[in-house]
MOPAC internal coordinates of N, CA, C and O (Angstrom, degrees):
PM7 1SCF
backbone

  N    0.0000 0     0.00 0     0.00 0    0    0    0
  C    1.4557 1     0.00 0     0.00 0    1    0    0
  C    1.5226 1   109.66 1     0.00 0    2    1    0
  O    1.2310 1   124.98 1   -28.20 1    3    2    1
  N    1.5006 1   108.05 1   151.80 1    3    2    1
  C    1.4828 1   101.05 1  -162.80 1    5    3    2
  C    1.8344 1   111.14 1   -96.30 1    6    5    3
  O    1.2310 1   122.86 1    73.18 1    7    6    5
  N    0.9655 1   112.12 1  -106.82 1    7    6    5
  C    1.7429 1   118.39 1   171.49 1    9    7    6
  C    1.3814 1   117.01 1  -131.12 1   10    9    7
  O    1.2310 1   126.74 1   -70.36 1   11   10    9
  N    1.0597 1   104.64 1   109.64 1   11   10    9
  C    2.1069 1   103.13 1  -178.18 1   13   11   10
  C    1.7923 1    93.91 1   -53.86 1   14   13   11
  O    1.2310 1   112.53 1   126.67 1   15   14   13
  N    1.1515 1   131.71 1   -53.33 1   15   14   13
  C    1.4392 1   121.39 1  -135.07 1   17   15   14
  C    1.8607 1    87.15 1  -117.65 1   18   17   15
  O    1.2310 1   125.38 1     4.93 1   19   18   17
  N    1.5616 1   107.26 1  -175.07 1   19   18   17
  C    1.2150 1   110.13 1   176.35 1   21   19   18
  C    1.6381 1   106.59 1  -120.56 1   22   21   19
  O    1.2310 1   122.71 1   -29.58 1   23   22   21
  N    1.1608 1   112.42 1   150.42 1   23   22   21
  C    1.9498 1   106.52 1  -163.74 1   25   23   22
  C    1.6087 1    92.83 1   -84.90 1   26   25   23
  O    1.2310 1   115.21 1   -45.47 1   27   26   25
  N    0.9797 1   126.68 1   134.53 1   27   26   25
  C    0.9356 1   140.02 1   141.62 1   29   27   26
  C    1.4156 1   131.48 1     3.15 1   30   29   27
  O    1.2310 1   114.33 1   149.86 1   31   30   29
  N    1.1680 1   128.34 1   -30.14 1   31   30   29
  C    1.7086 1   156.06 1   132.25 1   33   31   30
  C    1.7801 1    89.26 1   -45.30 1   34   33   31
  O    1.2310 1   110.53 1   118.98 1   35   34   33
  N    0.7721 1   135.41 1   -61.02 1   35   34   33
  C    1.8653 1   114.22 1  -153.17 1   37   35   34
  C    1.6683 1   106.13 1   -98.12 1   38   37   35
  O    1.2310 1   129.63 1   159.93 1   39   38   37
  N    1.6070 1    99.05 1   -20.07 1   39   38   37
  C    1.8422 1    99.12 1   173.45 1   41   39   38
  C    1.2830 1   116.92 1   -78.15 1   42   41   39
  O    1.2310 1   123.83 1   161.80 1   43   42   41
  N    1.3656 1   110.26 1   -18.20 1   43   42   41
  C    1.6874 1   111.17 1   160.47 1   45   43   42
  C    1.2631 1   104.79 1   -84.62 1   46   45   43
  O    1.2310 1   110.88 1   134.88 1   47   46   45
  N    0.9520 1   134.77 1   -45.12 1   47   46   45
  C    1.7513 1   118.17 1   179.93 1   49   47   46
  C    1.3054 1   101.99 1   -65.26 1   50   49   47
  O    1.2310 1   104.16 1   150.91 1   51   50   49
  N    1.3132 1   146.81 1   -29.09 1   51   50   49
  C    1.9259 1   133.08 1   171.30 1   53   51   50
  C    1.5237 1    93.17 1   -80.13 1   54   53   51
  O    1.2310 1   102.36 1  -170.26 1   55   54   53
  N    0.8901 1   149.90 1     9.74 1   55   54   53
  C    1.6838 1   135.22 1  -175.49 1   57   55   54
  C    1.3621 1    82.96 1   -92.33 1   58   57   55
  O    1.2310 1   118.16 1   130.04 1   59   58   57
  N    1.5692 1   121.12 1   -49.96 1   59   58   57
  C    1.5472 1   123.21 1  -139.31 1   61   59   58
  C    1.0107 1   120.48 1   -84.42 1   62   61   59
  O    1.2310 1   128.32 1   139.74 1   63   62   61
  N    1.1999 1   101.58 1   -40.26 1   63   62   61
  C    2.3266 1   139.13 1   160.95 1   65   63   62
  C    1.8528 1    81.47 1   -57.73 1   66   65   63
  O    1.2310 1   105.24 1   147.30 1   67   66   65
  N    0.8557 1   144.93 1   -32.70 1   67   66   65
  C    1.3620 1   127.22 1  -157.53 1   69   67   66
  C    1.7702 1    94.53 1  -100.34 1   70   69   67
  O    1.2310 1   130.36 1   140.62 1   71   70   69
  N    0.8673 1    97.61 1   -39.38 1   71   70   69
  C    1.2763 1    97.98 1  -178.83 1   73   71   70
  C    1.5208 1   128.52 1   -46.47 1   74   73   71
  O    1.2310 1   140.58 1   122.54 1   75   74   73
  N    1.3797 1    77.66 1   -57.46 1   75   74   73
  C    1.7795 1    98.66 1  -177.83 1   77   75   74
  C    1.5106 1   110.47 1   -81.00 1   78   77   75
  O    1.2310 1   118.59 1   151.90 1   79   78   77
  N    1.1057 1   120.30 1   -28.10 1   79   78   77
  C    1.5652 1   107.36 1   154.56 1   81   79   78
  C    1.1839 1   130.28 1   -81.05 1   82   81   79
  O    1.2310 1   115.53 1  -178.53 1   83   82   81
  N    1.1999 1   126.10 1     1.47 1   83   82   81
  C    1.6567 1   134.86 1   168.39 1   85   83   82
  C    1.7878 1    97.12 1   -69.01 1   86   85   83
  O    1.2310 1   126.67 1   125.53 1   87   86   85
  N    1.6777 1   104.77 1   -54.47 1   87   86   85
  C    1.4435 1   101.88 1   168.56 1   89   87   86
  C    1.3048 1   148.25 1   -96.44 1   90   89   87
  O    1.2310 1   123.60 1  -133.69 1   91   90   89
  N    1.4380 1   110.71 1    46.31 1   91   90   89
  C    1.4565 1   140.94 1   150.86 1   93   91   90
  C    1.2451 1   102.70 1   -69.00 1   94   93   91
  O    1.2310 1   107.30 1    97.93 1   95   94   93
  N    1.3518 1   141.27 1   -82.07 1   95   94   93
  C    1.4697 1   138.41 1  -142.96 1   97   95   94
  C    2.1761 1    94.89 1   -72.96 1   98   97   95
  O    1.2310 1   120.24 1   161.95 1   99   98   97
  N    1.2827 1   117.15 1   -18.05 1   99   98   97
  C    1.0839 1   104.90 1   179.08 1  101   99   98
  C    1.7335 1   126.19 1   -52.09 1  102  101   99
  O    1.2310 1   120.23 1   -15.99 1  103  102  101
  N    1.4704 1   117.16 1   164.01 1  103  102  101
  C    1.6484 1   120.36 1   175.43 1  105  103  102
  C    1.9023 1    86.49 1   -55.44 1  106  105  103
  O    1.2310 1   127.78 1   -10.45 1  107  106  105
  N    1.5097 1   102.63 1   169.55 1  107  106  105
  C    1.2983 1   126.83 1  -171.84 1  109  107  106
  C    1.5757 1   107.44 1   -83.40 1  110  109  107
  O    1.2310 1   123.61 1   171.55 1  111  110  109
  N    1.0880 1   110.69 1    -8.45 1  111  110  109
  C    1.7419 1   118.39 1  -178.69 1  113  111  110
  C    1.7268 1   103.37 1  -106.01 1  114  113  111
  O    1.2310 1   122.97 1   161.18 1  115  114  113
  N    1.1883 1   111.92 1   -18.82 1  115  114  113
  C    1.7532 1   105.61 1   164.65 1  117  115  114
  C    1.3465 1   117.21 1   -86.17 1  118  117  115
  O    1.2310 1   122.72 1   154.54 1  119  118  117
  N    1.5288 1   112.39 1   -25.46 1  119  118  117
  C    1.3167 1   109.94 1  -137.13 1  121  119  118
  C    1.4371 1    92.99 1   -83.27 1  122  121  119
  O    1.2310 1    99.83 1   136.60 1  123  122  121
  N    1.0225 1   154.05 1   -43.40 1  123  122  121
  C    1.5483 1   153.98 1   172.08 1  125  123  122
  C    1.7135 1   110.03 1   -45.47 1  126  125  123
  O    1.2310 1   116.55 1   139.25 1  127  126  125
  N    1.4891 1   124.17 1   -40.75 1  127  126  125
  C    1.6496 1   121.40 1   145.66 1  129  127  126
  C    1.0624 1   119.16 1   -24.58 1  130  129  127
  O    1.2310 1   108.91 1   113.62 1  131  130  129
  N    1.2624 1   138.36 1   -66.38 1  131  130  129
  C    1.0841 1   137.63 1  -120.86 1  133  131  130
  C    1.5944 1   102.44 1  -114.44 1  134  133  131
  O    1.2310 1   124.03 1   144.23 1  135  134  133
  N    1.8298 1   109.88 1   -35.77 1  135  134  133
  C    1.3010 1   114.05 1   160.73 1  137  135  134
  C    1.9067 1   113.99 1   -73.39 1  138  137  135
  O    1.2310 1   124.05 1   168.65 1  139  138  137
  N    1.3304 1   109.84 1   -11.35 1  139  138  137
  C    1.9499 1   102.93 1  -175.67 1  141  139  138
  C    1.5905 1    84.25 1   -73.54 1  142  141  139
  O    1.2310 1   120.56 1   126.49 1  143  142  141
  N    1.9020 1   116.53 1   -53.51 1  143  142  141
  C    1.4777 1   101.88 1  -155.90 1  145  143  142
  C    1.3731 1   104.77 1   -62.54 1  146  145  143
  O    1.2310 1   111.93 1   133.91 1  147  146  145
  N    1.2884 1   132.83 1   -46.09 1  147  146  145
  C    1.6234 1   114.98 1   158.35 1  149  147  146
  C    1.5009 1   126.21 1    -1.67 1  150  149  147
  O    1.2310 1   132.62 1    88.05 1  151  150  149
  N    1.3579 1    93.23 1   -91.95 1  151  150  149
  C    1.5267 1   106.63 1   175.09 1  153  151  150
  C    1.4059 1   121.24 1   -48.20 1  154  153  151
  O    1.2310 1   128.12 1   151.78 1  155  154  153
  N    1.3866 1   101.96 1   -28.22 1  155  154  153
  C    1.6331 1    91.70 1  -172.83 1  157  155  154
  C    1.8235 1   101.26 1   -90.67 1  158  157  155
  O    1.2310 1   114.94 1  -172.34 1  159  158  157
  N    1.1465 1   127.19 1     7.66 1  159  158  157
  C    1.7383 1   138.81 1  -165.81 1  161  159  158
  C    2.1858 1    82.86 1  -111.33 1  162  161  159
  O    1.2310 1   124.65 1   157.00 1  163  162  161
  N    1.1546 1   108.67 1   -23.00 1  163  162  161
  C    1.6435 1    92.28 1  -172.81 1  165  163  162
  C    1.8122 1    91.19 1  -108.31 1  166  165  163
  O    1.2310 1   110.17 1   161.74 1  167  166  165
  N    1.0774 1   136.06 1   -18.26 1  167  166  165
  C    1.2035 1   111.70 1  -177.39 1  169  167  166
  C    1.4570 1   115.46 1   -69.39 1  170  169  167
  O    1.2310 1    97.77 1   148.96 1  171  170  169
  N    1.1235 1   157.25 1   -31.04 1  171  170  169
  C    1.5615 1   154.56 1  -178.80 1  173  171  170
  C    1.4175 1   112.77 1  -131.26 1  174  173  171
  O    1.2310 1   129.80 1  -152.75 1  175  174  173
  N    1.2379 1    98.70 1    27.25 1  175  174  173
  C    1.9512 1   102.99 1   160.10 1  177  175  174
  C    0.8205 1   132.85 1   -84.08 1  178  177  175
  O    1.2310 1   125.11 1   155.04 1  179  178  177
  N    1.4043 1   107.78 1   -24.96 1  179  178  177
  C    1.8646 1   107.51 1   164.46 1  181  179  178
  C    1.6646 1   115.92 1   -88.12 1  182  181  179
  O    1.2310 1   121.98 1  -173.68 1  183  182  181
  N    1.8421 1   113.81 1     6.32 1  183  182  181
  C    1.5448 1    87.53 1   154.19 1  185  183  182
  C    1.4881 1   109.10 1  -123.27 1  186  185  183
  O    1.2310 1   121.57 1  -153.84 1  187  186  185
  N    1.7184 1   114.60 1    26.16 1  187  186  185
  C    1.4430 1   113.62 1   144.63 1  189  187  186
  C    1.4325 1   117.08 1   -62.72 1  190  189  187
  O    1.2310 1   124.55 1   117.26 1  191  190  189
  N    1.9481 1   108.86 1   -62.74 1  191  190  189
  C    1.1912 1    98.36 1   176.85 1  193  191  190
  C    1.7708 1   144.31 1   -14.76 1  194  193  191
  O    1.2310 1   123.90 1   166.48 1  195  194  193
  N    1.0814 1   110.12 1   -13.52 1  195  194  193
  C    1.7992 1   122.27 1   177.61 1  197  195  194
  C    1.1324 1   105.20 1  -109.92 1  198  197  195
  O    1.2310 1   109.31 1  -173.40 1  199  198  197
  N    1.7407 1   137.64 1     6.60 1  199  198  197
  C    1.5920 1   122.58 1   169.46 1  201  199  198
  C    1.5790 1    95.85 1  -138.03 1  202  201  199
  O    1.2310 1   115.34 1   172.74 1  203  202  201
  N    1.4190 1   126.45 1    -7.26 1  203  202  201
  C    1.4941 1   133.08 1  -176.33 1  205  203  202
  C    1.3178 1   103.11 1  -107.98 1  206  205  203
  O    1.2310 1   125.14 1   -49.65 1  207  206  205
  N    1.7476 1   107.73 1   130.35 1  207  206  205
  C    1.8196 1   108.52 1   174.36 1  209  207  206
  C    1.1595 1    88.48 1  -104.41 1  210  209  207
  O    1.2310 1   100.12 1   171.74 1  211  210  209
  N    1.3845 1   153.59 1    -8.26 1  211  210  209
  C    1.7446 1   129.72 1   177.59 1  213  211  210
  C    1.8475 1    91.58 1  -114.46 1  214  213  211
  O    1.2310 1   134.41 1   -25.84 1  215  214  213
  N    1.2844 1    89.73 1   154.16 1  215  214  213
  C    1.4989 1   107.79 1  -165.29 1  217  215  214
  C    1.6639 1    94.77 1   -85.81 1  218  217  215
  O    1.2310 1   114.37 1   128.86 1  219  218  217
  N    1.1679 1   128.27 1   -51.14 1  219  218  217
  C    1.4687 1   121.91 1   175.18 1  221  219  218
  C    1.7191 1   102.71 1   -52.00 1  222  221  219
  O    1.2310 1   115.15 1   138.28 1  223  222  221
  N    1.2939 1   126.80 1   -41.72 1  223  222  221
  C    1.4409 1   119.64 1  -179.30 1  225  223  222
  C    1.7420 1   110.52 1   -46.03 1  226  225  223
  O    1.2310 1   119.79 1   123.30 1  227  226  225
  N    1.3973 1   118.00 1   -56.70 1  227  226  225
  C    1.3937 1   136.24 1   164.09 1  229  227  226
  C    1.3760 1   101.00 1   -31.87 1  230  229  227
  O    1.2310 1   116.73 1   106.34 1  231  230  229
  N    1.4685 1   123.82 1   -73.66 1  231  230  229
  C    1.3287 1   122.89 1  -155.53 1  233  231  230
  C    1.5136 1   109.01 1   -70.20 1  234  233  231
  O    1.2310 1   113.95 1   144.07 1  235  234  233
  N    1.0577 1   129.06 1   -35.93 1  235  234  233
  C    1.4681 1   148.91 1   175.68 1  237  235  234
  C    1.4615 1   106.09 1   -58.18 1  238  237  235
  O    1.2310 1   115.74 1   153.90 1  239  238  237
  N    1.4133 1   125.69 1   -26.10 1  239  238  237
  C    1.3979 1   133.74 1  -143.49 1  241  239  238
  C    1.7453 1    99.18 1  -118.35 1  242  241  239
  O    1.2310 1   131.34 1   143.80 1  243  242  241
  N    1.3976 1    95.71 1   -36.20 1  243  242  241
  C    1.7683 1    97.90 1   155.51 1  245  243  242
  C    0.8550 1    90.46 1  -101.68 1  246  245  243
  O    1.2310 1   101.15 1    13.17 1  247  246  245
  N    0.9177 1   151.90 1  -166.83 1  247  246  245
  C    1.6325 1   144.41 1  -106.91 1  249  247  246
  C    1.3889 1   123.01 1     0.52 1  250  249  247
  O    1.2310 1   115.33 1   125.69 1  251  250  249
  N    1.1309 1   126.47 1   -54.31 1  251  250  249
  C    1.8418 1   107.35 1   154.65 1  253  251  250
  C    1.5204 1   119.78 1   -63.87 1  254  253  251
  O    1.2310 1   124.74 1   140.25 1  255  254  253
  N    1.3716 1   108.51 1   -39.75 1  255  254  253
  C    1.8431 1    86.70 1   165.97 1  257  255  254
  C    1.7834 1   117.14 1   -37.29 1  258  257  255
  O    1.2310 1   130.55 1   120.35 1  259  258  257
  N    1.4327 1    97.26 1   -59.65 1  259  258  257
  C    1.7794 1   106.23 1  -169.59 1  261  259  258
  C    1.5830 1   107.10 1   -40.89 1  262  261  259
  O    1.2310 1   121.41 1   129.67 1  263  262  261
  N    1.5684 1   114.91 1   -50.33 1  263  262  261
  C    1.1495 1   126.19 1  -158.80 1  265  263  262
  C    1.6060 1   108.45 1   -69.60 1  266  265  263
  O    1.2310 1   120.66 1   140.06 1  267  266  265
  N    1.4141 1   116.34 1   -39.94 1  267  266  265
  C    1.4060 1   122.19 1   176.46 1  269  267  266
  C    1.3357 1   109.02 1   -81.53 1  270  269  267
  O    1.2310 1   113.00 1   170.27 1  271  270  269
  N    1.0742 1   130.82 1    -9.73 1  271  270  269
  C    1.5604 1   135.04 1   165.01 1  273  271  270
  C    1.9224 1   114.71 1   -74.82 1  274  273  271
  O    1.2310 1   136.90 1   147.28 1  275  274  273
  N    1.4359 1    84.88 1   -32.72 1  275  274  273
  C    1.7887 1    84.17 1   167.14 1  277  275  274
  C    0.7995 1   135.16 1  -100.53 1  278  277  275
  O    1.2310 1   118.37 1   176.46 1  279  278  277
  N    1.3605 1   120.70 1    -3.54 1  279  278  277
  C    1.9985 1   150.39 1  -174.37 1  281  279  278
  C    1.8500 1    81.41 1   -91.10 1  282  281  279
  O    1.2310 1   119.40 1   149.20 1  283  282  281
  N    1.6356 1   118.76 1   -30.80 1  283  282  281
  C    1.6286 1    93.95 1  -160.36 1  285  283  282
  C    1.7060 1    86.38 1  -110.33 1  286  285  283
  O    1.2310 1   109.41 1  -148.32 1  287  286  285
  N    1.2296 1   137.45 1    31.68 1  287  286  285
  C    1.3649 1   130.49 1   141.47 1  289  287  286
  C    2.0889 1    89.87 1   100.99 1  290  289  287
  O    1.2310 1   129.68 1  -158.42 1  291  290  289
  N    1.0531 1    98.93 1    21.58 1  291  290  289
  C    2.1034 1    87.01 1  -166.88 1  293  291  290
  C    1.3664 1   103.92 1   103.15 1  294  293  291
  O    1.2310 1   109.14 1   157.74 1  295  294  293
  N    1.0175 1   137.94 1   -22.26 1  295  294  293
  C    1.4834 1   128.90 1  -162.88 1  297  295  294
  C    1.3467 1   105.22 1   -99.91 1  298  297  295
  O    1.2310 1   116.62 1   -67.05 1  299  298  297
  N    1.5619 1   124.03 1   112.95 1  299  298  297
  C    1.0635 1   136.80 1   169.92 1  301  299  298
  C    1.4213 1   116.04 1   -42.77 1  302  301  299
  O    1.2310 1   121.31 1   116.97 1  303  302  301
  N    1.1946 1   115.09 1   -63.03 1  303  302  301
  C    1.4528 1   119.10 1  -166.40 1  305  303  302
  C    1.4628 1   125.50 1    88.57 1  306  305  303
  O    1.2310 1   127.17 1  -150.39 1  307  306  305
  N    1.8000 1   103.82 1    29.61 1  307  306  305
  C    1.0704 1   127.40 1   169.22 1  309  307  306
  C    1.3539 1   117.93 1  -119.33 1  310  309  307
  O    1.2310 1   115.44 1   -42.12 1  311  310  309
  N    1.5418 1   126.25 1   137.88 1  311  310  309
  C    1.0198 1   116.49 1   174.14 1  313  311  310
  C    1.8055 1   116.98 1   -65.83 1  314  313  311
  O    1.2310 1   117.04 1   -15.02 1  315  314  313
  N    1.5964 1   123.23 1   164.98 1  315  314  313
  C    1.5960 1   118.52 1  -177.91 1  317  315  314
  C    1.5130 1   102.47 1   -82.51 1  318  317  315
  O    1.2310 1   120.10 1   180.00 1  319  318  317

């Protein structure tokens, strides 16, 4: 038997795919928004995945990482 549900790894990847095709049909001055918050919801979701049980929490959770990473000029504000 296979998997009733989807892990948490693939419900953030359909949030993100969803995302960014929600903003295709947008005017040409949104539409690049809507694909960054994408990208910026898939860049550090797979190392939410280990403190986030809902997959939108993950994606939501990078995506403010990204955003406070560019409010602080590139600088994480983590040590290496």
């Amino acid at each position: 038997m296979g998997r009733s549900f989807l892990s948490v790894r693939l419900h953030a990847k359909d949030i993100t795919d969803r995302w960014e095709r929600v903003s295709r049909p947008l005017p040409n001055q949104k539409r690049p928004c809507g694909a960054r918050l994408a990208g910026m919801g898939k860049k550090h979701s797979s190392e939410a995945f280990f403190g986030c049980d809902s997959a939108l929490e993950a994606v939501l959770f990078s995506a403010l990482l990204e955003l406070r990473e560019q409010q602080d000029g590139g600088k994480t504000g983590v040590d290496p």
